[in-house]
C-alpha angles and dihedrals in degrees: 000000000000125000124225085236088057093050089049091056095042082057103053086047091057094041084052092053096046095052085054087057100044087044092055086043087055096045088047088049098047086049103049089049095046088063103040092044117185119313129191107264131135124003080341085141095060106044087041100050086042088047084056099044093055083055099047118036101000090244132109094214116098122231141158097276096053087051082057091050091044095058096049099040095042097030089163076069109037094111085059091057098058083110127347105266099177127108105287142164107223122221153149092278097048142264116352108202111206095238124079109243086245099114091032087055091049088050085053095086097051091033092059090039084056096048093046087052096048093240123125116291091208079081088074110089103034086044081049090053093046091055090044084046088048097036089059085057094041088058097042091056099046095040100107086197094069114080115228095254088056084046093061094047099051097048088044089047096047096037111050090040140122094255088086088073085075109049089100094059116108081212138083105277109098096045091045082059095049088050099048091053089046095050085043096047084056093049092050084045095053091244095137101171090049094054090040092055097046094042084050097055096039087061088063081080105039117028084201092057088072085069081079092049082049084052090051101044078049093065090039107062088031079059096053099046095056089053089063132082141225132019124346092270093049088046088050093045090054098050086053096050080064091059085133095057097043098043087051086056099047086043074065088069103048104089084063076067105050092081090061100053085045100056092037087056096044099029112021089242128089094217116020092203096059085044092084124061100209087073107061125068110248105254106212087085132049083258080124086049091049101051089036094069092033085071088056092035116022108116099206101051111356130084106274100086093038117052106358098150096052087046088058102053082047085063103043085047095052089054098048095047084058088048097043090028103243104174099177092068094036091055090038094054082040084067102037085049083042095064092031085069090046091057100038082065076084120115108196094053091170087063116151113303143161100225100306119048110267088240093062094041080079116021086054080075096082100046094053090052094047093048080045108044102032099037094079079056101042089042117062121189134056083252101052085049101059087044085057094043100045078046092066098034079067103048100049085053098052087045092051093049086056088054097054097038088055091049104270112251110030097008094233094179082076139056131177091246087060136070100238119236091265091050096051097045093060093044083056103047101023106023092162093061091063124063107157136190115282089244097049091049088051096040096049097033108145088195123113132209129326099035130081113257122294145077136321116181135231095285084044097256118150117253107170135002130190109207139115133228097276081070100047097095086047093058095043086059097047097041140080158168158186093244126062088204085059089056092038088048095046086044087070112044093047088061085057097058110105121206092282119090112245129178107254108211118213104207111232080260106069125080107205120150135181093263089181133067123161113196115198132166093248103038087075092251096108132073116212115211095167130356128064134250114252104178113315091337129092104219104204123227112246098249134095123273146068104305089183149001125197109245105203103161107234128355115195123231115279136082134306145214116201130185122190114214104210151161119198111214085164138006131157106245088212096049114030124183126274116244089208134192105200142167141198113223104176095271093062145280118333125190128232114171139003134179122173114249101246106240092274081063102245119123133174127202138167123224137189117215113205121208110268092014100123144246107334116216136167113223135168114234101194119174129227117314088031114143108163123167101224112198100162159355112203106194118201121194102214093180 
């Protein structure tokens, strides 16, 4: 039998072992941003600039004068504060930016420090998001509310979490995270007025962020009536006799307010972002559902390839707080859907983003404390428990493994105009398990010209495609295969298509490629070193060299056709230029193929590309006293 004492002991033993590991963590995370720094990304032109203005001038308005200070105090930056380009209201008393000066007030103190020590001042805000990331797993380590098995999860869930993504974002995401857990880690603690106050600052920043503040007055009047007695009436009469109660914790709101009077007063809108109509979803269509379970789904930007694991003990658990009536982490996932909708209003859905969407960098806050902090009490038993626990092991490590896949902070490996590796692998090897929104296909198309927007895999087979009837001749031409059932197959479906633009979808099967490029000067496929453009013709300078190459981004391996569309004002009889095939493999250029141009200045070669050999492109080298006129490269894929 175990003692109490024992138990005790057995305790202190696992707290100090926690703090080892939150302390390595810390020392690994300050490293790590250390090295990356802040970099530009975001609304970084807005938080920055405001970031400047409080110093300056002690105003959140941007002038002149702040641009100037800008440049001198962030000087990494200057080029970016030629003029302000971020979202802005403009009035009498100078540039609005859209975003309430909370988070650039929060960056002040370690802007000013910087500045003091001589060190660059750009170090502030990422410098700002690691604190706010340290300071989550300080509380959590310090809060005697929390058991020590709570203790381990949070600190497991927050810290080995996509937010850190964003720690090099000169923007609001990663404090908006540390102030939803900590609101979150108050609500769990019973400390109503605390959660009340951070949930209320974090939505300065994020109207939709007060969704979670709704979730928590819910649960608090459905609190109060339960605590009454008698009929409705009685029970009515007796929530109003706590008016004081009731009116200090509302008081507890009222800074999430303060951005709308402010804006009202300034702007004449209470929120600048909802000002402007491009920027909602119309609401007559299940455009909300769609991006609503996009943000769950989505394998480019939502929570499924990120943290699946975690998501699925989020949903078991869901299921079994309505079964064992768990109201904390009902109320709690009320709110986190609750923002979730507020941000799905959203139209551009694909906005800027480092892996995960910004928006779920910090709403996924609240679903890791909830999952932390209300599973020991869903789930009843010691088994149950290590099942839990082993669950979300897992999961941190598969996260982590995402994070640093992705490059760690920053998660440079990824961009929001590109379909990121897991996303791709599954487009290459299950098609048909990702059918993503129409702006997310044509935003991250990886397809070049001459096809309608989608994916192409690693070996360049088509893998979706978003077009309509009126492009299907257009693909047949520009396609092929090695099999005439795959064309037969894509010929089909193609004649079924209507006038409205659908997602084709290319089973994993079937082997189609783009067969068909056409570089031209003008088309933006060819790189110009010397020349200029006359019409749709590059005429060459009469000098040696290459005057241009072709930059398609990425041809696959096979082998290739290439036919070269010239006209010869000058050659040299005696040294004619070179049609070349040529790669970069990292140690230069190699070449793979040449042919001479013919003295009318057309030339043909084949060429094999070989798997890992580098970027193919098709250049001219021409000697001195050179002049060609180049109108075009059509490049064929013959396998």
């Amino acid at each position: 039998m175990v003692t109490n004492e024992k138990k005790d002991k057995n305790r202190r033993i696992g707290f100090a072992l926690l703090c080892l590991a939150v302390a390595a963590y810390a020392l690994i995370l300050t490293g790590a941003t250390l090295h990356t720094g802040s970099i530009f990304s975001g609304e970084a032109a807005s938080y920055t600039l405001t970031t400047v203005s409080l110093a300056h001038d002690g105003n959140a308005f941007i002038s002149e004068q702040d641009l100037a200070a800008a440049r001198q105090w962030l000087p990494e930056w200057a080029e970016m504060y030629q003029e302000f380009g971020g979202s802005h209201y403009t009035t009498a008393q100078g540039t609005v930016p859209w975003y309430f000066p909370t988070y650039p007030a929060a960056c002040l103190p370690l802007f000013w420090l910087l500045g003091l020590l001589g060190q660059p001042r750009e170090y502030a805000f990422c410098l700002t998001n690691l604190v706010c990331v340290l300071a989550v797993q300080a509380v959590v380590l310090s809060n005697r509310r929390l058991t020590l098995f709570q203790k381990a999860l949070l600190c497991l869930l927050l810290g080995v979490h996509p937010a850190v993504f964003y720690i090099s974002w000169p923007s609001a995401e990663v404090f908006q995270f540390a102030l939803i857990a900590l609101s979150a880690i108050s609500w769990a603690s019973e400390q109503r007025h605390r959660a009340a106050l951070l949930i209320a600052v974090a939505g300065t920043t994020n109207p939709c962020i007060l969704a979670i503040g709704l979730a928590m007055i819910g649960e608090y009047l459905v609190g109060l009536w339960k605590q009454g007695q008698g009929a409705p009436p009685a029970r009515i009469r007796g929530m109003f006799a706590r008016w004081k109660e009731v009116l200090v914790y509302a008081c507890c709101y009222l800074p999430g307010l303060v951005p709308f009077a402010y804006n009202y007063a300034i702007c004449g809108a209470i929120n600048l972002t909802a000002s402007y109509d491009g920027e909602w979803i119309p609401l007559n269509d299940l455009t909300l559902l769609r991006h609503f379970w996009a943000y769950f789904t989505d394998w480019n930007f939502g929570m499924l390839p990120y943290m699946p694991i975690l998501l699925a003990v989020w949903a078991v658990l869901l299921v079994a707080a309505v079964i064992r009536r768990c109201g904390r982490y009902l109320w709690m996932n009320l709110g986190f859907m609750g923002a979730l909708l507020g941000v799905s209003l959203m139209a551009n859905i694909n906005h800027g983003m480092s892996g995960i969407s910004r928006y779920l960098a910090w709403s996924t806050a609240l679903m890791a404390v909830a999952v932390g902090t209300q599973a020991p009490k869903i789930l009843h038993g010691l088994r149950a428990r290590r099942v839990l626990a082993a669950a979300l092991a897992c999961s941190a490590v598969y996260t982590g493994g995402v994070i640093i896949a992705y490059g760690g902070i920053g998660a440079p490996r990824t961009d929001y105009l590109i379909i990121t590796p897991i996303a791709l692998k599954l487009v290459e090897h299950f098609p048909s398990f990702y059918q993503p929104l129409p702006v997310v296909l044509t935003m991250r198309s990886n397809i070049e010209a001459g096809l309608p927007d989608g994916w192409v895999d690693d070996d360049g087979d088509l893998r979706k495609l978003y077009l309509d009837s009126s492009q299907a001749e257009q693909v047949l031409a520009m396609v092929g295969s090695r099999s005439a059932d795959d064309l037969a197959w894509l010929q089909e479906k193609l004649n079924s298509l209507g006038e409205g633009k659908t997602i084709l979808t290319i089973p994993a099967k079937r082997h189609i490629y783009q067969a068909h490029w056409t570089c031209t000067p003008t088309n933006g496929f060819f790189y110009i070193s010397s020349g200029e453009v006359q019409g749709d013709a590059l005429v060459t300078a009469p000098q040696a060299g290459y005057p241009f190459w072709t930059q398609v981004k990425e041809f696959p391996a096979g082998s290739y056709h290439a036919v070269l569309d010239a006209d010869c004002v000058q050659m040299p009889t005696d040294a004619p230029a070179q049609f070349q095939a040529t790669v970069d493999n990292g140690n230069g250029l190699e070449i793979l193929a040449s042919t001479p141009l013919s003295p009318d200045g057309r030339a043909e070669l084949d060429v094999e590309l070989p798997a890992g050999t580098g970027t193919l492109s098709f250049r001219i080298y021409q000697n001195e006293g050179t002049v060609l006129q180049v109108r075009s490269v059509e490049v064929t894929r013959l396998s």
